[in-house]
C-alpha positions in Angstrom: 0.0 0.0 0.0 1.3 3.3 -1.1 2.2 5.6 1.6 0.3 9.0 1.0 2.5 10.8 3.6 5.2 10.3 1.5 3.4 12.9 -1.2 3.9 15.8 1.5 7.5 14.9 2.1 9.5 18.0 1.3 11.6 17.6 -2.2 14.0 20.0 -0.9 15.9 19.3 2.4 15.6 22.7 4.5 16.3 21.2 7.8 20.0 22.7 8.1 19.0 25.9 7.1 16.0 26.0 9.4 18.5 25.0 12.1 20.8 28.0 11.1 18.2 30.0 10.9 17.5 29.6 14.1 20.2 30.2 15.5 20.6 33.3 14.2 17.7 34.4 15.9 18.5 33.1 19.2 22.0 34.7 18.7 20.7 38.4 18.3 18.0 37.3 20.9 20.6 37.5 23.1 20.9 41.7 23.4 17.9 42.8 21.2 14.3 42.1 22.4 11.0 42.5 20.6 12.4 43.2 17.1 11.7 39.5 15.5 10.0 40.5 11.9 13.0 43.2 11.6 15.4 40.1 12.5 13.7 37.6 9.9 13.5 40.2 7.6 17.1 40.7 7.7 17.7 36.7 7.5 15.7 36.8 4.6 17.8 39.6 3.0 21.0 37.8 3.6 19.4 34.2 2.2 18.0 36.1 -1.2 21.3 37.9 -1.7 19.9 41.4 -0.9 20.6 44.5 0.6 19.2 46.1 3.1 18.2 49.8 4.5 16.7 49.9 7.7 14.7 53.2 8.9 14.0 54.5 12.2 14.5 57.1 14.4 17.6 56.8 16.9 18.0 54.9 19.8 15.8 52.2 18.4 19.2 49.6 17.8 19.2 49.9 13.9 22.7 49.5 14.0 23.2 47.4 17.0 20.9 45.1 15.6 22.8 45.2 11.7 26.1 44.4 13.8 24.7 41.0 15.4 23.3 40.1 11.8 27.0 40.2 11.0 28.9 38.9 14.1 26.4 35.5 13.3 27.8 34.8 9.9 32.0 34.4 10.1 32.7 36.6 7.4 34.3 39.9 6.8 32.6 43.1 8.1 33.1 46.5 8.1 31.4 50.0 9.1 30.8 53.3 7.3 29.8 56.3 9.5 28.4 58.5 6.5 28.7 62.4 6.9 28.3 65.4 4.5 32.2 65.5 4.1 33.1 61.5 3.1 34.9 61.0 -0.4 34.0 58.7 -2.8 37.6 57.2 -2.0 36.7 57.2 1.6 34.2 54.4 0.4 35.6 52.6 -2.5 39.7 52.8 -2.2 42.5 54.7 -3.7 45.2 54.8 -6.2 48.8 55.5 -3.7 52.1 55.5 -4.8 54.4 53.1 -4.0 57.9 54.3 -4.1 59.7 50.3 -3.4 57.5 49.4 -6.7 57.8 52.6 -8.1 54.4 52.6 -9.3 50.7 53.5 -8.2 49.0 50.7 -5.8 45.7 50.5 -5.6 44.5 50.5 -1.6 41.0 49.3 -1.4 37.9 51.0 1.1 36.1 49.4 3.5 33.2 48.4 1.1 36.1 45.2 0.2 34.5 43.5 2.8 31.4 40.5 3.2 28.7 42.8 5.4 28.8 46.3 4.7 27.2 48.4 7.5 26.8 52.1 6.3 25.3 54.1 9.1 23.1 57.1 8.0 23.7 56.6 4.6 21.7 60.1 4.0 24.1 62.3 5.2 26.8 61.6 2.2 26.3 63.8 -0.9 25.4 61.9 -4.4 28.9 61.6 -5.5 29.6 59.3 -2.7 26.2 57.5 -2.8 26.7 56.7 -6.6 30.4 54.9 -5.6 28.1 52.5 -3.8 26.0 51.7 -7.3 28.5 50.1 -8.9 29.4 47.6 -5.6 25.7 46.6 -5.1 24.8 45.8 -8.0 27.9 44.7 -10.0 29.5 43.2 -6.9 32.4 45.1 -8.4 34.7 48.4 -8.1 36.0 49.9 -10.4 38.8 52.5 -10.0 41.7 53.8 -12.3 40.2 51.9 -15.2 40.5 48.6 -13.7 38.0 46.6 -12.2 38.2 44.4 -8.4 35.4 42.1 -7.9 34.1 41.6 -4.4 34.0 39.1 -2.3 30.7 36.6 -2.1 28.6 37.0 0.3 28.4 40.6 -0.1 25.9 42.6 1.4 24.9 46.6 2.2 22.9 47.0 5.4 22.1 50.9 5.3 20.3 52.9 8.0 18.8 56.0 8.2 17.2 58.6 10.2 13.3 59.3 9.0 12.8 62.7 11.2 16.5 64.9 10.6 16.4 66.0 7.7 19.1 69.0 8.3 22.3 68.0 6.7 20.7 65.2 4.5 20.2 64.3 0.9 17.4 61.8 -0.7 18.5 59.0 -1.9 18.3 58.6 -5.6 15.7 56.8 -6.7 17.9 54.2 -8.8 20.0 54.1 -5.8 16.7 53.1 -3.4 15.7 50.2 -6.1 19.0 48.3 -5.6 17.6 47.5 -2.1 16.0 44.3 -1.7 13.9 45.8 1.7 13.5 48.8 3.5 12.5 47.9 6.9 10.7 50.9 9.7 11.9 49.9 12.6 9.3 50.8 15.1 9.2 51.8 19.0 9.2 48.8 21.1 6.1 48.0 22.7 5.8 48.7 27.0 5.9 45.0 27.6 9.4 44.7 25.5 10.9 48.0 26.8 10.4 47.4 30.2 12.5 43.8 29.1 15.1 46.0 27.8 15.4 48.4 30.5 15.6 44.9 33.1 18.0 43.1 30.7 20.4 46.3 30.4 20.2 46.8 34.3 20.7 42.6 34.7 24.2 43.3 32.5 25.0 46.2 34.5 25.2 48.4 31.9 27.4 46.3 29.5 26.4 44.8 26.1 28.7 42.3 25.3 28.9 41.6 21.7 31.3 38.8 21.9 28.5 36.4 23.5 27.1 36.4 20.3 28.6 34.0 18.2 28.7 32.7 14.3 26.8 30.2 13.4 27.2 30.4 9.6 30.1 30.5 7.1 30.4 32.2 3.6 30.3 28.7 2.1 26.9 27.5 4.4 25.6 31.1 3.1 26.4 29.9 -0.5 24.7 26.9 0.1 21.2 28.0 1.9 21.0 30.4 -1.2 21.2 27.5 -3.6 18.1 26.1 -2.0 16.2 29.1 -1.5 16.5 29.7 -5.2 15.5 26.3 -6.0 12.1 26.4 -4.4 9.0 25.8 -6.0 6.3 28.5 -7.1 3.1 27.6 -8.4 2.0 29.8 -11.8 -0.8 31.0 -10.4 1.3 32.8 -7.0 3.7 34.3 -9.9 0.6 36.1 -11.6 -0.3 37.2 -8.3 3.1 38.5 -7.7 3.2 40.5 -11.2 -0.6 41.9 -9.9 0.6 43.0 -6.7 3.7 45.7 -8.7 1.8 46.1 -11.7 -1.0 47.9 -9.3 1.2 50.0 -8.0 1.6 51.7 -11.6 -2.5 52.1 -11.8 -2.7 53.8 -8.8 -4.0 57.6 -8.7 -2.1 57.6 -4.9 1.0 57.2 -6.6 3.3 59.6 -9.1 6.1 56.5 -9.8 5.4 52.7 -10.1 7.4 49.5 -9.0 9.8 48.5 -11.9 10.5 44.8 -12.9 13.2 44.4 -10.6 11.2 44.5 -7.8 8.6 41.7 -9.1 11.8 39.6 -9.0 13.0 40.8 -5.3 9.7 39.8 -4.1 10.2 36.4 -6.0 13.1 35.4 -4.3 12.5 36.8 -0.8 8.9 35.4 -0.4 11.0 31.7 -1.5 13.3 33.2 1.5 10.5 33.4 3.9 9.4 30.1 2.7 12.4 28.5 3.1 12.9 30.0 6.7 9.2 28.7 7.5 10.5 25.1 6.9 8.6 24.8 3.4 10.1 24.2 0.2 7.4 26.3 -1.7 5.7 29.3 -1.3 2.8 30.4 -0.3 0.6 33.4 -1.1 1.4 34.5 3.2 4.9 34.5 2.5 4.7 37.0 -0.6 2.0 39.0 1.6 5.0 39.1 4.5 7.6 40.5 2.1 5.2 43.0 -0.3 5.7 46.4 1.8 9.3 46.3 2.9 9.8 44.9 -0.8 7.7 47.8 -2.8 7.1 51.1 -0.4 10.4 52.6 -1.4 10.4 51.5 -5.2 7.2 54.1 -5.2 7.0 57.7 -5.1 3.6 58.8 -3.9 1.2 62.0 -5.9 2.1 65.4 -4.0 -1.3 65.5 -3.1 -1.3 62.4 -1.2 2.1 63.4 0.4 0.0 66.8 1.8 -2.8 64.5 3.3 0.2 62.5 5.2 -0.2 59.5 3.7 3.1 56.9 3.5 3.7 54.5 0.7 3.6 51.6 3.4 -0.4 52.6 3.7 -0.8 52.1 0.3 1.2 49.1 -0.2 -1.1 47.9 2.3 -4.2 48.9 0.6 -3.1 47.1 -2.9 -2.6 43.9 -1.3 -5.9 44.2 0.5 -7.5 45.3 -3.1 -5.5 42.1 -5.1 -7.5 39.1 -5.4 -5.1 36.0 -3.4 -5.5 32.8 -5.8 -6.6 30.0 -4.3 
C-alpha cells in the first residue's frame, strides 16, 4: 500500500537551514528584544542575496541590531559612518604611490569587505552614494580603469534617520531600487521595553557583543542560497506576484510605479520566507509578508497624497488588500 505521507514529504531538504536560521535568531535574541520581523527580515535579506536599508529614528538599535546580523555569519565586516564631508575614495579605495614598486597601488575602502554596515547613509552627498551603485549591484569596483570584484557574500545593510532632515540628501531613486527591503523599525512595545530596561540593568550596563557567536560560514551562506533559489512556485502565485507591482503603476495615490526588478526581489524573498518557515514552496502569506518592505520605497507617492500625510507603506497595504489571493 502506497504511503500518501510520503506525497507531502519536502523535495528539498531545509532542515540545516532552518537550524541556522535559528540560531541566528536566538544569537541576536541574546541583546535585542522585541524586534523579531526586523530580525527575519534581515535573515531573509542575507538568504536572497539582498541588501538592506533599515529606517527608524535613533536609539531604536538599527545599527546594533545590523552588527549582530554580521557577528552571526563568520565573514568579513566593516562599518561606514556617513557624513556630509566623506569622499568617494573614503568608500571605495584609492590609487597610492608606491615608491619600493615605483608605481601607483591601488588601496581598497572598507566596502572590500562581506557585510557592509553604512550608518546614515543620507548624510553623504550623491557623488559618494553613486560609488556605492556600482558595488551593489555589480559586486564590483572599479577605480583607475581597472575593475576588483568583491568578495561573495556581499551585502549593504544601510540605515537612516526618518525625522533629521538637516544635513541630509534623498536618496536617488535608482540608488533606493538596488535594495531588496526597506525595513521601519518601530518603537518597542511597553511590555518589550520594560525587558530591555531589566536586561540592560541585569548586564550592568554592558552589552557584550562577543556572546554572540557565528553560526554560519560564507560557504553554508552559498549553500542556503542554492536552496532558496530552488524552491517551487506555483504559476498562479507568480501572476499574483506580477498583480501586486503592476498595481502600484495604476494607482492615482502614486506619481512613480514599482519596476521589474522589484517583481523579481519579491520572488526570491517570499522563497526566502518560505524556506525560513521550513517549506520548500511558497505560499501566497509569504509574498503577503515580504510586499511592503519589498515595494514602499520602489514608489514615489502623488504630492497631493504626500500633503494628506499619507506613506507609501499605507498604500502598499491597501493594494494587497485590493489584489484578489489565488486560491
Amino acid at each position: 500500500m502506497e504511503n500518501h505521507n510520503s506525497l507531502f514529504n519536502t523535495r528539498t531538504d531545509l532542515g540545516d537551514l532552518q537550524r541556522a536560521v535559528s540560531d541566528v535568531r536566538t544569537e541576536i535574541g541574546r541583546i535585542i528584544v522585541g524586534q523579531d520581523r526586523v530580525i527575519d527580515l534581515l535573515i531573509a535579506g542575507v538568504l536572497s542575496d539582498g541588501h538592506v536599508l533599515i529606517e527608524g529614528v535613533p536609539g531604536v538599535a538599527k545599527t546594533l541590531t545590523a552588527k549582530l546580523l554580521a557577528r552571526t555569519i563568520s565573514v568579513d565586516f566593516s562599518r561606514i559612518q556617513f557624513t556630509p564631508d566623506l569622499m568617494p575614495s573614503d568608500v571605495i579605495g584609492t590609487s597610492v604611490y608606491n615608491q619600493k614598486l615605483s608605481d601607483f597601488e591601488f588601496r581598497r575602502g572598507p566596502v572590500f569587505s562581506n557585510i557592509v554596515l553604512i550608518d546614515e547613509i543620507n548624510r553623504a552627498p550623491a557623488k559618494t552614494q553613486a560609488a556605492l551603485f556600482e558595488a551593489m549591484e555589480e559586486r564590483q569596483v572599479t577605480a583607475d580603469g581597472k575593475t576588483y570584484k568583491l568578495s561573495a557574500p556581499f551585502m549593504v545593510v544601510a540605515t537612516q534617520n526618518p525625522v533629521e532632515h538637516e544635513g541630509t540628501y534623498r536618496l536617488p531613486e535608482a540608488q533606493l531600487d538596488r535594495f531588496l527591503f526597506k525595513i521601519n523599525v518601530d518603537y518597542p512595545s511597553l511590555e518589550h521595553e520594560t525587558k530591555i530596561i531589566g536586561d540592560f540593568h541585569a548586564r550592568r550596563n554592558v552589552i557584550d557583543l562577543d556572546s554572540v557567536r557565528p553560526v554560519m560560514n560564507a560557504e553554508q551562506v552559498k549553500s542556503y542560497r542554492e536552496k532558496v533559489y530552488s524552491l517551487h512556485i506555483d504559476p498562479n502565485l507568480v501572476s499574483y506576484i506580477a498583480q501586486l507591482v503592476h498595481q502600484t503603476r495604476n494607482n492615482s495615490a502614486l506619481y512613480l510605479g514599482a519596476s521589474p526588478r522589484a517583481s523579481l526581489a519579491l520572488l526570491t524573498a517570499s522563497k526566502a520566507v518560505a524556506a525560513m518557515r521550513g517549506r520548500d514552496f511558497v505560499t501566497p502569506d509569504d509574498v503577503k509578508f515580504v510586499s511592503e518592505p519589498v515595494l514602499q520605497h520602489r514608489v514615489i507617492l502623488t504630492p497631493e497624497k504626500e500633503m494628506e500625510g499619507s506613506s507609501a507603506g499605507e498604500v502598499i497595504r491597501q493594494i494587497i488588500e485590493r489584489v484578489e489571493v489565488p486560491r
